[in-house]
C-alpha positions in Angstrom: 0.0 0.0 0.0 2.6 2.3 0.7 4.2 2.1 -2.4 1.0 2.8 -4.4 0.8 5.7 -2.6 4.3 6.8 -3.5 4.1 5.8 -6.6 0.8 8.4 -6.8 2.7 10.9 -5.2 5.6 11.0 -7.6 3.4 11.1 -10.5 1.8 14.9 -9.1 5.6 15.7 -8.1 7.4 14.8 -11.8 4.0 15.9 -13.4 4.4 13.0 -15.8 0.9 11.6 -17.9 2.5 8.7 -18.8 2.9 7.3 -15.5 -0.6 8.3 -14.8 -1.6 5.5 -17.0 1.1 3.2 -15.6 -0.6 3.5 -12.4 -4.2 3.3 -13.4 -3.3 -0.3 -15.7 -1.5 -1.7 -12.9 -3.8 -1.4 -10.3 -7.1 -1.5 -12.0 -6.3 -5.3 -11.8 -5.3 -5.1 -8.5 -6.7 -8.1 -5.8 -7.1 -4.8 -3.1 -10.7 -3.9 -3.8 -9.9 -0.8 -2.6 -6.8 0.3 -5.3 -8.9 -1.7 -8.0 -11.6 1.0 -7.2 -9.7 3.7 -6.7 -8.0 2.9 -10.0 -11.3 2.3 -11.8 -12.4 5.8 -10.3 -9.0 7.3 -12.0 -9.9 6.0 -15.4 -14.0 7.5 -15.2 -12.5 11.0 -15.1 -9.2 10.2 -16.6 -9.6 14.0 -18.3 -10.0 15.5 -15.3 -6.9 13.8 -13.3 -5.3 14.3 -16.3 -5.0 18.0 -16.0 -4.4 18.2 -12.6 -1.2 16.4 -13.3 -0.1 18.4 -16.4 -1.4 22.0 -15.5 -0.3 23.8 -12.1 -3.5 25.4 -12.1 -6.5 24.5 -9.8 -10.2 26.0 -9.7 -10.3 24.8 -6.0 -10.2 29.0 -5.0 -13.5 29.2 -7.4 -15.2 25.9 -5.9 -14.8 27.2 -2.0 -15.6 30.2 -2.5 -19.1 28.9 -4.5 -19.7 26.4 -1.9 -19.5 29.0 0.7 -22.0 31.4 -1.1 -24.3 28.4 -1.6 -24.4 27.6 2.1 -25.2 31.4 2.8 -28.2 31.3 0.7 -29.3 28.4 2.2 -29.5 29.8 5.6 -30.6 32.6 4.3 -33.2 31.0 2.0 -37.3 32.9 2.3 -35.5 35.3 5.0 -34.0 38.1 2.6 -33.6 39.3 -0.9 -30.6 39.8 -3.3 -29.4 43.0 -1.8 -29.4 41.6 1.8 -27.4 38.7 0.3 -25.0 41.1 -1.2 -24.5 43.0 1.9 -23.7 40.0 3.6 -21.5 39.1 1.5 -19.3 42.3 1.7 -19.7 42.4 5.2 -18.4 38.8 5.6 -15.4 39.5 3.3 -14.7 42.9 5.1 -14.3 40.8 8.2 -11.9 38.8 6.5 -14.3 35.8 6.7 -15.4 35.5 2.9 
């Protein structure tokens, strides 16, 4: 286990594709049912993983900061309208919270 972990590791830290498929062949016929899944997983959004191995860029920033406005409007949901929302908002990030 540890070395399938390494293995993984190395391919984020060389940023090499290839080995990307290395990994996902080898262990996609792995007796672990948790590497073959894990490996089966990696080839469904083999695009995806894909990029986050060749690009140094990440639209994790844009997802938090979504997920947090989402669960504002939820707890705000029938309670205000978009103006209160946007004052929130500003007050929130003014605070250094947003």
């Amino acid at each position: 286990m540890d070395c399938c972990i390494k293995e993984f590791r190395d391919i984020f830290k060389k940023l090499n594709v290839p080995l990307l498929y290395l990994f996902v062949e080898k262990y996609s016929t792995s007796e672990i049912k948790g590497l073959k899944s894990f490996a089966d997983g990696l080839k469904r959004e083999m695009d995806a993983v894909e990029n986050a191995v060749a690009y140094e860029y990440s639209n994790g920033f844009v997802e938090g900061t979504n997920s947090r406005l989402k669960m504002i409007k939820r707890t705000m949901i029938g309670r205000c309208r978009k103006q209160l929302l946007e004052a929130k908002l500003r007050c929130m990030k003014a605070n250094g919270n947003g």
